[in-house]
PDB file of N, CA, C and O in Angstrom:
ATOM      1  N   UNK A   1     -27.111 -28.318   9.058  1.00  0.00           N
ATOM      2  CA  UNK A   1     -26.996 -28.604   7.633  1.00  0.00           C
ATOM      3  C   UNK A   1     -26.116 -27.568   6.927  1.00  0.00           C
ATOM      4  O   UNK A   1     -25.492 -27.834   5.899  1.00  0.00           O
ATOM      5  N   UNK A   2     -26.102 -26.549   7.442  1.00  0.00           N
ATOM      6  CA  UNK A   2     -25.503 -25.382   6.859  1.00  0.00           C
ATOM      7  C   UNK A   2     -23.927 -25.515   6.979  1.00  0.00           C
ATOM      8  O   UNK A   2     -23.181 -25.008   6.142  1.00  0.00           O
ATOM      9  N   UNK A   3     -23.414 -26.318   8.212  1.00  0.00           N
ATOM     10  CA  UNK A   3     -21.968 -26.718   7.527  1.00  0.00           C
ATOM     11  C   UNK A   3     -21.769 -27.967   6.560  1.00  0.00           C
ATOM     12  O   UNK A   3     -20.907 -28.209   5.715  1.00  0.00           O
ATOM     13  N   UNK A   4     -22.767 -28.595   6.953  1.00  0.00           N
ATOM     14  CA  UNK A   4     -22.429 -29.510   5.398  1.00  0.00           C
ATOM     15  C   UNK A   4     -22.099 -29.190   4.647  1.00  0.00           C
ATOM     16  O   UNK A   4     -21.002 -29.479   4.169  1.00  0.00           O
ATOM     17  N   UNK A   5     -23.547 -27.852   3.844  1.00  0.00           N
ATOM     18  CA  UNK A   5     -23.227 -27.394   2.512  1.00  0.00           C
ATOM     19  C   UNK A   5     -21.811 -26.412   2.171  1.00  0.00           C
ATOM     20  O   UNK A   5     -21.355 -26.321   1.031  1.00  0.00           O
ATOM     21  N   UNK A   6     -21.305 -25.812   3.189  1.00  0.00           N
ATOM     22  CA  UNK A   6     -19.984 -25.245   3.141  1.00  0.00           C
ATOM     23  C   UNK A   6     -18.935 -26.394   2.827  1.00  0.00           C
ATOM     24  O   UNK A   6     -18.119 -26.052   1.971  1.00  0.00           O
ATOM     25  N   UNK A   7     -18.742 -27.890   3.405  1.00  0.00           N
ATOM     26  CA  UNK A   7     -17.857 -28.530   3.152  1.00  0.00           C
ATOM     27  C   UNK A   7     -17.990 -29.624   1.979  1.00  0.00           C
ATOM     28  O   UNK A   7     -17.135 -30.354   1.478  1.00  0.00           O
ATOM     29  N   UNK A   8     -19.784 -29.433   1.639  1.00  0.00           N
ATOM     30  CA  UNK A   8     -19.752 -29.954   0.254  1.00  0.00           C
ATOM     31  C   UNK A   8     -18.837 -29.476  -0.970  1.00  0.00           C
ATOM     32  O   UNK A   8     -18.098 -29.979  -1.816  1.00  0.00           O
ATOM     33  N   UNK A   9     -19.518 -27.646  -0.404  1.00  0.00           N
ATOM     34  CA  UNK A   9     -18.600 -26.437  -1.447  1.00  0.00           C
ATOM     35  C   UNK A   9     -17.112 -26.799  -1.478  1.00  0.00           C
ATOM     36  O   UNK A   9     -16.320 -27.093  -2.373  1.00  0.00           O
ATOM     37  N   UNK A  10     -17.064 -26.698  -0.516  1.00  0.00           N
ATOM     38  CA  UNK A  10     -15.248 -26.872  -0.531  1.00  0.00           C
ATOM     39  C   UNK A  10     -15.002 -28.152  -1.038  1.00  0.00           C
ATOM     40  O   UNK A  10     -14.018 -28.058  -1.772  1.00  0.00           O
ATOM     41  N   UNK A  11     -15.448 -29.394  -1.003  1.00  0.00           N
ATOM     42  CA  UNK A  11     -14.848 -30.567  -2.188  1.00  0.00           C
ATOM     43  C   UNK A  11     -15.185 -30.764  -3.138  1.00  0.00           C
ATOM     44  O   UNK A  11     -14.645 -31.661  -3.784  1.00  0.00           O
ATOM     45  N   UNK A  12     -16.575 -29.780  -3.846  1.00  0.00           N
ATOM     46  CA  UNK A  12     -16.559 -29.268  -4.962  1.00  0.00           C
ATOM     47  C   UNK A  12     -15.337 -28.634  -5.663  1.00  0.00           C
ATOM     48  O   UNK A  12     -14.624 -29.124  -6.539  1.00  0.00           O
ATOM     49  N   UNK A  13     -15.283 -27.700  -5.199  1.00  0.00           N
ATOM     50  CA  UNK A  13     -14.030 -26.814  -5.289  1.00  0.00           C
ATOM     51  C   UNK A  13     -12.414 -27.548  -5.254  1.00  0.00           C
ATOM     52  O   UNK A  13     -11.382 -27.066  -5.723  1.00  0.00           O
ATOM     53  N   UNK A  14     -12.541 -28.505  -4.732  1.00  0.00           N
ATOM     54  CA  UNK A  14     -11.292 -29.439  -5.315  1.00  0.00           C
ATOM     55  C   UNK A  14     -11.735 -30.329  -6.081  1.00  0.00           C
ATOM     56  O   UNK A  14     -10.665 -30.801  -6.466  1.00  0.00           O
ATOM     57  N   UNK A  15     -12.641 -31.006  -6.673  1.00  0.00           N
ATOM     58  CA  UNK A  15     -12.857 -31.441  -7.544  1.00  0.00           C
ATOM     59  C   UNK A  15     -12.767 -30.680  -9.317  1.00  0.00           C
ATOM     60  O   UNK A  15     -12.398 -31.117 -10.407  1.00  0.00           O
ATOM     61  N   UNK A  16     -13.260 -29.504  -8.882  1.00  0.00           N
ATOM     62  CA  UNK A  16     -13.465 -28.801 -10.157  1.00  0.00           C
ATOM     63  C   UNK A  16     -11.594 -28.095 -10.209  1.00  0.00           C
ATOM     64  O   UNK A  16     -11.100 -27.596 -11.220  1.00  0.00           O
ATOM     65  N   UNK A  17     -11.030 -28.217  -9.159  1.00  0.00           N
ATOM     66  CA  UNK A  17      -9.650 -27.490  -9.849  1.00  0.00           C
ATOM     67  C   UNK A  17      -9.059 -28.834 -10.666  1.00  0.00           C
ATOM     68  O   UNK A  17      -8.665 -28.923 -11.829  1.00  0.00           O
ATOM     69  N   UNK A  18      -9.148 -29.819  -9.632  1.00  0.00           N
ATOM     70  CA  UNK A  18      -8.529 -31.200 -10.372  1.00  0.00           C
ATOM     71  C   UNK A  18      -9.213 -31.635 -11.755  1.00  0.00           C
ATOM     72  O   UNK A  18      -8.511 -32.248 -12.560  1.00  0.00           O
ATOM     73  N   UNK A  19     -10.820 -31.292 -12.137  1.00  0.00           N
ATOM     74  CA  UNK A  19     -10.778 -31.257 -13.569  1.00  0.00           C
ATOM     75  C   UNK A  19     -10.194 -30.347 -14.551  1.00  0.00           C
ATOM     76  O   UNK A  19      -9.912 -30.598 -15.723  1.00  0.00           O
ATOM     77  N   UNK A  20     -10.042 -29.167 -13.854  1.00  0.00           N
ATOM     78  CA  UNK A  20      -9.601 -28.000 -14.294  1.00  0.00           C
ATOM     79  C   UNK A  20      -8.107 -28.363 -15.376  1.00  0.00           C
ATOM     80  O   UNK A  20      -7.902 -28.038 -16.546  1.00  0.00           O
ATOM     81  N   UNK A  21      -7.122 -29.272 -14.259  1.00  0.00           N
ATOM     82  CA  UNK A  21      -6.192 -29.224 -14.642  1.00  0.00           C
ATOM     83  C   UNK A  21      -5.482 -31.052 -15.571  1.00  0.00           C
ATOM     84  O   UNK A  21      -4.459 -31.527 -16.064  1.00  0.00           O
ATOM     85  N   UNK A  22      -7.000 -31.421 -15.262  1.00  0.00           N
ATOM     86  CA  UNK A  22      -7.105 -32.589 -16.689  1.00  0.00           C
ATOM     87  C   UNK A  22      -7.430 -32.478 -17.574  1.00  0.00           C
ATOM     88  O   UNK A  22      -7.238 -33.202 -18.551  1.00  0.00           O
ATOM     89  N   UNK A  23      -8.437 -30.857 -17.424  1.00  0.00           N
ATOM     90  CA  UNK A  23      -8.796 -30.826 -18.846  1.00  0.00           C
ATOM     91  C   UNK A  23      -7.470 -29.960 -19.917  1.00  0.00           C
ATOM     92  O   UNK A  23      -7.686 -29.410 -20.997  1.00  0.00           O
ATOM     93  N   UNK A  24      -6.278 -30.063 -19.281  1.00  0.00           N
ATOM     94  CA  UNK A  24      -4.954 -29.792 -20.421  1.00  0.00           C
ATOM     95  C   UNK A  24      -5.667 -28.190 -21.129  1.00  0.00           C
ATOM     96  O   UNK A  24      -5.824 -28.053 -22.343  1.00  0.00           O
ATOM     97  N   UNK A  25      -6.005 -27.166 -20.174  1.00  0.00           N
ATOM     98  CA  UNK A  25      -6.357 -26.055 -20.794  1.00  0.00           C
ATOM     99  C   UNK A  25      -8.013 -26.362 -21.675  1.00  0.00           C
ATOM    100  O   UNK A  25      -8.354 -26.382 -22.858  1.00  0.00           O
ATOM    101  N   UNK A  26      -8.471 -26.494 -20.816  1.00  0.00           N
ATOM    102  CA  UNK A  26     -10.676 -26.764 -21.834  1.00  0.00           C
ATOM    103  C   UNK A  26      -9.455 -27.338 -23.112  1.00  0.00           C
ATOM    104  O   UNK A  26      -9.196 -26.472 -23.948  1.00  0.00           O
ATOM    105  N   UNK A  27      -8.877 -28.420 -23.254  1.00  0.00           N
ATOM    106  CA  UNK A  27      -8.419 -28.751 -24.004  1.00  0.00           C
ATOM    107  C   UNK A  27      -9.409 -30.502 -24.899  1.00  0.00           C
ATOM    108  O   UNK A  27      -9.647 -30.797 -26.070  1.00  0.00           O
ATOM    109  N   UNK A  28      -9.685 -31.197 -23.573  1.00  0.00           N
ATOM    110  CA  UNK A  28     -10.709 -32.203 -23.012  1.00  0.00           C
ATOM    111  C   UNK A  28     -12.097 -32.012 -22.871  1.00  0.00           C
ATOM    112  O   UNK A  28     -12.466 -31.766 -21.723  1.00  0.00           O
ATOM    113  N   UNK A  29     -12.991 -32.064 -23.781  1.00  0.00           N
ATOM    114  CA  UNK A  29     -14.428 -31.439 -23.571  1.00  0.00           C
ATOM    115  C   UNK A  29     -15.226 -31.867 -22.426  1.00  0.00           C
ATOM    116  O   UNK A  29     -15.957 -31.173 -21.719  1.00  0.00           O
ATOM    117  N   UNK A  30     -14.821 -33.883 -22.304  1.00  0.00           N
ATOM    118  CA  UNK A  30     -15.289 -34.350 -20.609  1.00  0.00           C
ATOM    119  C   UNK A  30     -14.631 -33.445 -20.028  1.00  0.00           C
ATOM    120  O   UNK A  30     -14.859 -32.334 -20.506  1.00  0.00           O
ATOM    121  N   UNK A  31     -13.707 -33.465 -18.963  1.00  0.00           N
ATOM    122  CA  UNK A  31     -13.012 -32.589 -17.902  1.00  0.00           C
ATOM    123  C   UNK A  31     -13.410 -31.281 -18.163  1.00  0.00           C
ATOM    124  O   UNK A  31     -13.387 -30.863 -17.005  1.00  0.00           O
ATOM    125  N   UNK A  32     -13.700 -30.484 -18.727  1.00  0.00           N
ATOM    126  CA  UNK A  32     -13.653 -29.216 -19.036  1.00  0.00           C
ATOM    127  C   UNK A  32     -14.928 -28.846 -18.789  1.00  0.00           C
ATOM    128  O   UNK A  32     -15.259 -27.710 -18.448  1.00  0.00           O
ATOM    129  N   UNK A  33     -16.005 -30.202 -19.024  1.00  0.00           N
ATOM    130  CA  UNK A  33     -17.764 -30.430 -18.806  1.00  0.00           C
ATOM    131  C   UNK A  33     -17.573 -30.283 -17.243  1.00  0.00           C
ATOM    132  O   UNK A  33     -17.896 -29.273 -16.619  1.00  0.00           O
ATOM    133  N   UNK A  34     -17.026 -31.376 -16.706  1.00  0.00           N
ATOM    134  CA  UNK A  34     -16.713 -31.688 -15.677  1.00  0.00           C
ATOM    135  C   UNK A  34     -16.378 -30.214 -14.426  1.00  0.00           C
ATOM    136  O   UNK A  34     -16.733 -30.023 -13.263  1.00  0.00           O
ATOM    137  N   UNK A  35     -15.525 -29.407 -15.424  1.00  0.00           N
ATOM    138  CA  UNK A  35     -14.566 -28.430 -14.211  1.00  0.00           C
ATOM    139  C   UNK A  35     -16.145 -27.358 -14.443  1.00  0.00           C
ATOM    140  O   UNK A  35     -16.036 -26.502 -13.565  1.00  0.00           O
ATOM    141  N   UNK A  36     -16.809 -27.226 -14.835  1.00  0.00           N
ATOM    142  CA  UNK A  36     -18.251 -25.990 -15.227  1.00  0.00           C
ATOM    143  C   UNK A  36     -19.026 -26.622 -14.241  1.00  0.00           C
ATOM    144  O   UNK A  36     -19.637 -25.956 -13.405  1.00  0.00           O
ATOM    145  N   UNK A  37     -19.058 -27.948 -14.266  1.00  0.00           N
ATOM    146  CA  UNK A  37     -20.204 -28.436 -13.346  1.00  0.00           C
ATOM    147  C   UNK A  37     -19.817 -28.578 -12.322  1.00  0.00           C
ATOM    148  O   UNK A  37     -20.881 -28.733 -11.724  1.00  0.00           O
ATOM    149  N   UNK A  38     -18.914 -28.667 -11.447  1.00  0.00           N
ATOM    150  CA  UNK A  38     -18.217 -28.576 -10.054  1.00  0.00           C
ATOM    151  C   UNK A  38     -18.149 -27.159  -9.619  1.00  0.00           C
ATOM    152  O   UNK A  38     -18.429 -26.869  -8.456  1.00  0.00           O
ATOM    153  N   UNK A  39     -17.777 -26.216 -10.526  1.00  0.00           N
ATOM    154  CA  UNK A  39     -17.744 -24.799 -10.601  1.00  0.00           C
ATOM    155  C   UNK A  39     -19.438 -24.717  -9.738  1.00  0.00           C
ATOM    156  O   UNK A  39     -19.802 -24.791  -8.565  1.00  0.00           O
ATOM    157  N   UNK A  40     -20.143 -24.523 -11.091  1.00  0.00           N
ATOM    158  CA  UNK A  40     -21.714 -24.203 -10.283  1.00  0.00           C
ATOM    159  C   UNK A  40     -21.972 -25.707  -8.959  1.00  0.00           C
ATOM    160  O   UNK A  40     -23.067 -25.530  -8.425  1.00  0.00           O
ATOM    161  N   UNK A  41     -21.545 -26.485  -8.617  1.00  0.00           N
ATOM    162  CA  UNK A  41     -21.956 -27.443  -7.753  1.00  0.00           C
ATOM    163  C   UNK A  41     -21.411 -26.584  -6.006  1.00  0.00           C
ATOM    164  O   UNK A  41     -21.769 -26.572  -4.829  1.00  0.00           O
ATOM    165  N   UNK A  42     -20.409 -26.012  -6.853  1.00  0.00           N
ATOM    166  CA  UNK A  42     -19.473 -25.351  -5.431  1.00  0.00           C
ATOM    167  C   UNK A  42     -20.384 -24.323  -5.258  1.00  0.00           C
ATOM    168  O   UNK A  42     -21.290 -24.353  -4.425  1.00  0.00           O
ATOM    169  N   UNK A  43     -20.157 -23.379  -6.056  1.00  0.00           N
ATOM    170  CA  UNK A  43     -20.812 -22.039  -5.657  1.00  0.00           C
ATOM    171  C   UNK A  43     -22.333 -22.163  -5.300  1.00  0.00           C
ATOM    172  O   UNK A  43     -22.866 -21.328  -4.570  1.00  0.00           O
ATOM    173  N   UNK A  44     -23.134 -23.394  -5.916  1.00  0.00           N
ATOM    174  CA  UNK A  44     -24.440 -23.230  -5.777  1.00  0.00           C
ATOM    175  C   UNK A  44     -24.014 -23.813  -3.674  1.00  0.00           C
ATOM    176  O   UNK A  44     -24.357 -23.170  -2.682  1.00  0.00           O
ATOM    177  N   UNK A  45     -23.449 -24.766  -3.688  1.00  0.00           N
ATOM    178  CA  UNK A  45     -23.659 -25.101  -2.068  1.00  0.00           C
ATOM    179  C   UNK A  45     -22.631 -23.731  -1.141  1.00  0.00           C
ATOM    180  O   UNK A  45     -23.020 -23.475  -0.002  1.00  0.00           O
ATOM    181  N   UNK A  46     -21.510 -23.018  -1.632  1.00  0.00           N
ATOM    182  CA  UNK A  46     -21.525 -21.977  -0.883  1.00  0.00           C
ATOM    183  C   UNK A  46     -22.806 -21.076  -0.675  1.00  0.00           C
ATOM    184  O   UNK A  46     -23.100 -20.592   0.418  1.00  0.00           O
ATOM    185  N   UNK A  47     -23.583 -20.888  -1.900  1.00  0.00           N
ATOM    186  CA  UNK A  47     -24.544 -19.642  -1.598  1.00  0.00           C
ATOM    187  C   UNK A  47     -25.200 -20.565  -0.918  1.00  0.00           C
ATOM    188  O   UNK A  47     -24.969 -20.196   0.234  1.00  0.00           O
ATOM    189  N   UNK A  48     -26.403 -22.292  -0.759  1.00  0.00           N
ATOM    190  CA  UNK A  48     -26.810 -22.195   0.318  1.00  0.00           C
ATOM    191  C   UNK A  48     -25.799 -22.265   1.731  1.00  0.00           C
ATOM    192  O   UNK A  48     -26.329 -21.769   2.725  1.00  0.00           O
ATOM    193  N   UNK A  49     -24.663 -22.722   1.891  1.00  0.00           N
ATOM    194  CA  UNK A  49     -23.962 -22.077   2.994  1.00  0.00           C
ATOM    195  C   UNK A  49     -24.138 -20.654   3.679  1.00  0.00           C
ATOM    196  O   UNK A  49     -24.397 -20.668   4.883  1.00  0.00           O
ATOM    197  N   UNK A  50     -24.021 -19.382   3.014  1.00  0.00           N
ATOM    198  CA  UNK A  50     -24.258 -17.977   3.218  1.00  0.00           C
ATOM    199  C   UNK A  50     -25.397 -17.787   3.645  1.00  0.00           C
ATOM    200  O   UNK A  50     -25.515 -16.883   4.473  1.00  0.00           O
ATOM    201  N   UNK A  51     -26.633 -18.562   3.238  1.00  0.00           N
ATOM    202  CA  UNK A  51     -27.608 -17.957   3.930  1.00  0.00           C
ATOM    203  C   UNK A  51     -28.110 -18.231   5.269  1.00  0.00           C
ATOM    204  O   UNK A  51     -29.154 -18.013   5.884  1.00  0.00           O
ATOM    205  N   UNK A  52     -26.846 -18.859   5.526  1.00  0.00           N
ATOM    206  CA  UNK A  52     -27.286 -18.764   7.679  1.00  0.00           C
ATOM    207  C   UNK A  52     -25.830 -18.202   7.908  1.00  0.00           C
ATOM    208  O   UNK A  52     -25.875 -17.184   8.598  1.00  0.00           O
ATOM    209  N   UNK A  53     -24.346 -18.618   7.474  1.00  0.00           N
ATOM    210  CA  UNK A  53     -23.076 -18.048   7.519  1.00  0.00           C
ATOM    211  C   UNK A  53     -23.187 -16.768   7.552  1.00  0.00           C
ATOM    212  O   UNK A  53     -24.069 -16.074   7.048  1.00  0.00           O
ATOM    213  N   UNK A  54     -22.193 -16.429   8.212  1.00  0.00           N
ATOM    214  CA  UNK A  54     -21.517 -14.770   7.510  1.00  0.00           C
ATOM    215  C   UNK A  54     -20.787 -15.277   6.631  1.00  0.00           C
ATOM    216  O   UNK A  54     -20.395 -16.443   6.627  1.00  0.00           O
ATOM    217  N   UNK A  55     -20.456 -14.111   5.501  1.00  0.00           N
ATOM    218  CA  UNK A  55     -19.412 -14.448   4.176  1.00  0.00           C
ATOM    219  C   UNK A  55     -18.234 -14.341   4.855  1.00  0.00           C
ATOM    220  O   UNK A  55     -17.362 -15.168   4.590  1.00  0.00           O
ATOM    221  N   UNK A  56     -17.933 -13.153   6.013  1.00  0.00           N
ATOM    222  CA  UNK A  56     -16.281 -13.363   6.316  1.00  0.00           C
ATOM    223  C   UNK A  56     -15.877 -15.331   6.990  1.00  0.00           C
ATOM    224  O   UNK A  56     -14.905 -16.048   6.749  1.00  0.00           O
ATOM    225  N   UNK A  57     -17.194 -15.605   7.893  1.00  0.00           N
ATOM    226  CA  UNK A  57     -16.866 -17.361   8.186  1.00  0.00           C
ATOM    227  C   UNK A  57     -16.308 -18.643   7.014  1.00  0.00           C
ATOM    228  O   UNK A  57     -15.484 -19.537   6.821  1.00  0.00           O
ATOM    229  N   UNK A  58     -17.542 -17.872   6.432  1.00  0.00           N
ATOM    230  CA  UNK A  58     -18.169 -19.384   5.060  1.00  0.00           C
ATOM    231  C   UNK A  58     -17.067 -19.103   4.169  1.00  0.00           C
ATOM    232  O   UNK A  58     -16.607 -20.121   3.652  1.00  0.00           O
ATOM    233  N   UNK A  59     -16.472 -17.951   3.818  1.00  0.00           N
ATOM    234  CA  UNK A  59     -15.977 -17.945   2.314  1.00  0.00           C
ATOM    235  C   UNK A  59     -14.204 -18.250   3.100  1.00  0.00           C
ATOM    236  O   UNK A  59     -13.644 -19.037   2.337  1.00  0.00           O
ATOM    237  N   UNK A  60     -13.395 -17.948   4.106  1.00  0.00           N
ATOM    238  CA  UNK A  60     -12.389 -18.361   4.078  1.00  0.00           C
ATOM    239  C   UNK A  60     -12.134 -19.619   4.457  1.00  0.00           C
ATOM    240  O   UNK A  60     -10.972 -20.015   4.544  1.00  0.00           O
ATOM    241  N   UNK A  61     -13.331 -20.514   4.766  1.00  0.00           N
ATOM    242  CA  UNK A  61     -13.146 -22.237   5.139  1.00  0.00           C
ATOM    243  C   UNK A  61     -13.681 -22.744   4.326  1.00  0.00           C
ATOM    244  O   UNK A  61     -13.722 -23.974   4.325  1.00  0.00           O
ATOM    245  N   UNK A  62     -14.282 -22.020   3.345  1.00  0.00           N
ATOM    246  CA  UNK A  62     -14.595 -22.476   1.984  1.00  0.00           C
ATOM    247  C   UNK A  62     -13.355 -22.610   0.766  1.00  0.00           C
ATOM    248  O   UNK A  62     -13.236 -23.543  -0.028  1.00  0.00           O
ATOM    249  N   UNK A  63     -12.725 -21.728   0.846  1.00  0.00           N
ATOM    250  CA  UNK A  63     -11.446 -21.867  -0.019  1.00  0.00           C
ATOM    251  C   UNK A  63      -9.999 -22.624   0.698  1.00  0.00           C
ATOM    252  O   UNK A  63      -8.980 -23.065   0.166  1.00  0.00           O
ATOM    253  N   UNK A  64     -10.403 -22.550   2.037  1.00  0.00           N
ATOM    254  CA  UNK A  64      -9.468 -23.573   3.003  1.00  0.00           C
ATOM    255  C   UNK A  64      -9.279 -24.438   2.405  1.00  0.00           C
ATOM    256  O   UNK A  64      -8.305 -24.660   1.686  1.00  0.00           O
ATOM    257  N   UNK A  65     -10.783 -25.495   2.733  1.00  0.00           N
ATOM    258  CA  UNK A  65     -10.698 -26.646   2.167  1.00  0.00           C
ATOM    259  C   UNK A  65     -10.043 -26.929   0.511  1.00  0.00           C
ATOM    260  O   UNK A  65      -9.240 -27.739   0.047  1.00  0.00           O
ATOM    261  N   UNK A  66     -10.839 -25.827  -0.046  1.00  0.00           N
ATOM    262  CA  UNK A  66     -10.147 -25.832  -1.765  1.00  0.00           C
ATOM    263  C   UNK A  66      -8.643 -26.356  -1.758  1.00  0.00           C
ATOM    264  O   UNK A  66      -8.082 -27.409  -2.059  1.00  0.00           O
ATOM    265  N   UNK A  67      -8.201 -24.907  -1.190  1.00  0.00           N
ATOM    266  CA  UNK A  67      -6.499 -24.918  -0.733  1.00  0.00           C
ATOM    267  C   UNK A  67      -6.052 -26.299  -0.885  1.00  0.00           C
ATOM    268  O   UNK A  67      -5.507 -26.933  -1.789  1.00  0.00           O
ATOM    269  N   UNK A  68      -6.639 -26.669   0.803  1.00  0.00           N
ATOM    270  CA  UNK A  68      -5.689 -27.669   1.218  1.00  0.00           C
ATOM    271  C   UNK A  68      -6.075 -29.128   0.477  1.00  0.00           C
ATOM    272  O   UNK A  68      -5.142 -29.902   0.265  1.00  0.00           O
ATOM    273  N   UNK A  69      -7.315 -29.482   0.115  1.00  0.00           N
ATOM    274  CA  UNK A  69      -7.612 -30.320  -1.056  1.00  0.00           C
ATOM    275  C   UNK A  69      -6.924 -30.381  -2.471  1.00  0.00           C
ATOM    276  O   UNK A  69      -6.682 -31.401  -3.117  1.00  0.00           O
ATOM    277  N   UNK A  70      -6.749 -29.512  -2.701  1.00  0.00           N
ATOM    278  CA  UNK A  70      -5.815 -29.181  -3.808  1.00  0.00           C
ATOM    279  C   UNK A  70      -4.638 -29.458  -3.584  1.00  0.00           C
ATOM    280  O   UNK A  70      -4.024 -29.865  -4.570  1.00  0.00           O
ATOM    281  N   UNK A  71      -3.862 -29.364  -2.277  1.00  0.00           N
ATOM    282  CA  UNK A  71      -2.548 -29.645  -2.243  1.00  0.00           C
ATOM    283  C   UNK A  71      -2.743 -31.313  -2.290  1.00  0.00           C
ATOM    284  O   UNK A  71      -2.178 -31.917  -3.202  1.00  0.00           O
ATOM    285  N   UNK A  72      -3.348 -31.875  -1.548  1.00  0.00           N
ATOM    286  CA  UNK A  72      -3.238 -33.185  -1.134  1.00  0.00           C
ATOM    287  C   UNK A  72      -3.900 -33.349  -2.809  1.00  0.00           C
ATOM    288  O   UNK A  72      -2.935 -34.012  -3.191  1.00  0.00           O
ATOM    289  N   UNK A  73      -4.579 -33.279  -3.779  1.00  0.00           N
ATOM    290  CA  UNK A  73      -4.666 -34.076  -4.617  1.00  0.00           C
ATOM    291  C   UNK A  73      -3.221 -33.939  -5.727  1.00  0.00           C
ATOM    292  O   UNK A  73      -2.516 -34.779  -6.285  1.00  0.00           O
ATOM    293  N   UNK A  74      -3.232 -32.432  -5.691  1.00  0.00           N
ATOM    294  CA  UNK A  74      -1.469 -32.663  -6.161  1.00  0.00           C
ATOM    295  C   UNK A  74      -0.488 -33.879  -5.610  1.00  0.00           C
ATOM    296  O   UNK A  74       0.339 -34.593  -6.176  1.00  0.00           O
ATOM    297  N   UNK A  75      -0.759 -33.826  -4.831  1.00  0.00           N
ATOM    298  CA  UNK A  75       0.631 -34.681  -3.821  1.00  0.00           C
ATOM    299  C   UNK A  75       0.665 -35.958  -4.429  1.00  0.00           C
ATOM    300  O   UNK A  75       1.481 -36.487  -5.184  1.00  0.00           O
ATOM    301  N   UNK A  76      -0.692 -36.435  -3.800  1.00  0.00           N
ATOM    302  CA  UNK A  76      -0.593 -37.407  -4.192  1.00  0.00           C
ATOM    303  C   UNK A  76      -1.059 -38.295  -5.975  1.00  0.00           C
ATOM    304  O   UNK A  76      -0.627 -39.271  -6.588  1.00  0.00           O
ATOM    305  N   UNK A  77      -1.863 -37.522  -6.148  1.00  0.00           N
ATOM    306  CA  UNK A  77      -2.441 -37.649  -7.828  1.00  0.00           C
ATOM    307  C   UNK A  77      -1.286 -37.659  -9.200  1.00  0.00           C
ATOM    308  O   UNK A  77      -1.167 -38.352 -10.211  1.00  0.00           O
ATOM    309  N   UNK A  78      -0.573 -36.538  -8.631  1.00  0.00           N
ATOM    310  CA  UNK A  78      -0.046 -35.478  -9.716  1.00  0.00           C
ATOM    311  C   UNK A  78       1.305 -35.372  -9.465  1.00  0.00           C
ATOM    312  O   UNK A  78       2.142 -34.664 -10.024  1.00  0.00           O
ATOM    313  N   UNK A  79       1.423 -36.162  -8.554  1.00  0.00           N
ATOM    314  CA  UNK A  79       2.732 -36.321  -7.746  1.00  0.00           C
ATOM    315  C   UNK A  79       4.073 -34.808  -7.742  1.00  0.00           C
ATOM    316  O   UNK A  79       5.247 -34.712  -8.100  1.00  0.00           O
ATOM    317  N   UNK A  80       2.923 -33.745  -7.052  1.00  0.00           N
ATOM    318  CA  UNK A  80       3.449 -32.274  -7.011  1.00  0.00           C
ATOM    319  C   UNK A  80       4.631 -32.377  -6.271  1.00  0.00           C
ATOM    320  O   UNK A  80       5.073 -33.517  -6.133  1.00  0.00           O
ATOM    321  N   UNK A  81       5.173 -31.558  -5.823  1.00  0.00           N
ATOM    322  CA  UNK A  81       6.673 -31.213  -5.139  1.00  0.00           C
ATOM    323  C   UNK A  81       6.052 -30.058  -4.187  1.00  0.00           C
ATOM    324  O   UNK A  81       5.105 -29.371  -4.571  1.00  0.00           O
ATOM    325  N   UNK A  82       6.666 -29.892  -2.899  1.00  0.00           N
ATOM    326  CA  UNK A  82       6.374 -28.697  -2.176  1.00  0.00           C
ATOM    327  C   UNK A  82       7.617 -28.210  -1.782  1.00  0.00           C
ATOM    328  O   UNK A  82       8.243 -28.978  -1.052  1.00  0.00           O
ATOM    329  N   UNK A  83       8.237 -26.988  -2.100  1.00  0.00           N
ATOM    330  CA  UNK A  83       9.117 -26.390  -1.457  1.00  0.00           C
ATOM    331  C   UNK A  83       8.937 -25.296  -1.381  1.00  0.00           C
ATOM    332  O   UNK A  83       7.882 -24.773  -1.742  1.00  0.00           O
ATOM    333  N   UNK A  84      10.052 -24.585  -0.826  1.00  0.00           N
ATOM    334  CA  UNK A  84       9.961 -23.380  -0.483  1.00  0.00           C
ATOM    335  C   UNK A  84      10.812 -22.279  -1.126  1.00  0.00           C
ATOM    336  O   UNK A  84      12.040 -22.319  -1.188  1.00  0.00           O
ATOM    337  N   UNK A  85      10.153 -21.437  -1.529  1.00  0.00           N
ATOM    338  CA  UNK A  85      10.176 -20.028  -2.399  1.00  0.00           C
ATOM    339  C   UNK A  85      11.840 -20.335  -2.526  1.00  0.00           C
ATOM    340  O   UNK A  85      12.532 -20.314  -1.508  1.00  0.00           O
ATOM    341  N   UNK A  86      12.327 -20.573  -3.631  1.00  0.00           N
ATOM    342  CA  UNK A  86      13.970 -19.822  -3.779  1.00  0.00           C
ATOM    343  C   UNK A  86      13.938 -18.536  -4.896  1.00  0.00           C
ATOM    344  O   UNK A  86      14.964 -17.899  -5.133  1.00  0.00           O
TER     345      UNK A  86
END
């Protein structure tokens, strides 16, 4: 169960950036409701993650998923661009 709650965390954690960045700056009081409650939804299922994890395991495949969730909802949502550093 204990990786569940790590990969719950982590699509928490892309959920709450993607409200993050509908709510146009806490501009949107839904989305902005929204990005607080994904916030504590993540962190509450990382901390039960940690308590069988080590933090060096749980917390960098915890923000993995963030990461790479985040790219793919850019991509395709938000229709982001990926290139490379000029």
């Amino acid at each position: 169960m204990t990786w569940i709650y790590l990969i719950i965390a982590g699509l928490f954690e892309v959920v709450w950036a993607t409200m993050m960045k509908l709510s146009n700056g806490f501009s949107h009081f839904g989305y902005a409701a929204a990005t607080v409650v994904g916030m504590v939804l993540s962190f509450g299922f990382l901390a039960l993650a940690t308590k069988h994890l080590p933090l060096s395991i749980a917390y960098p495949i915890w923000t993995g998923i963030g990461a790479v969730g985040a790219i793919i909802v850019g991509l395709v949502f938000f229709k982001d661009t990926i290139a490379p550093i000029t």
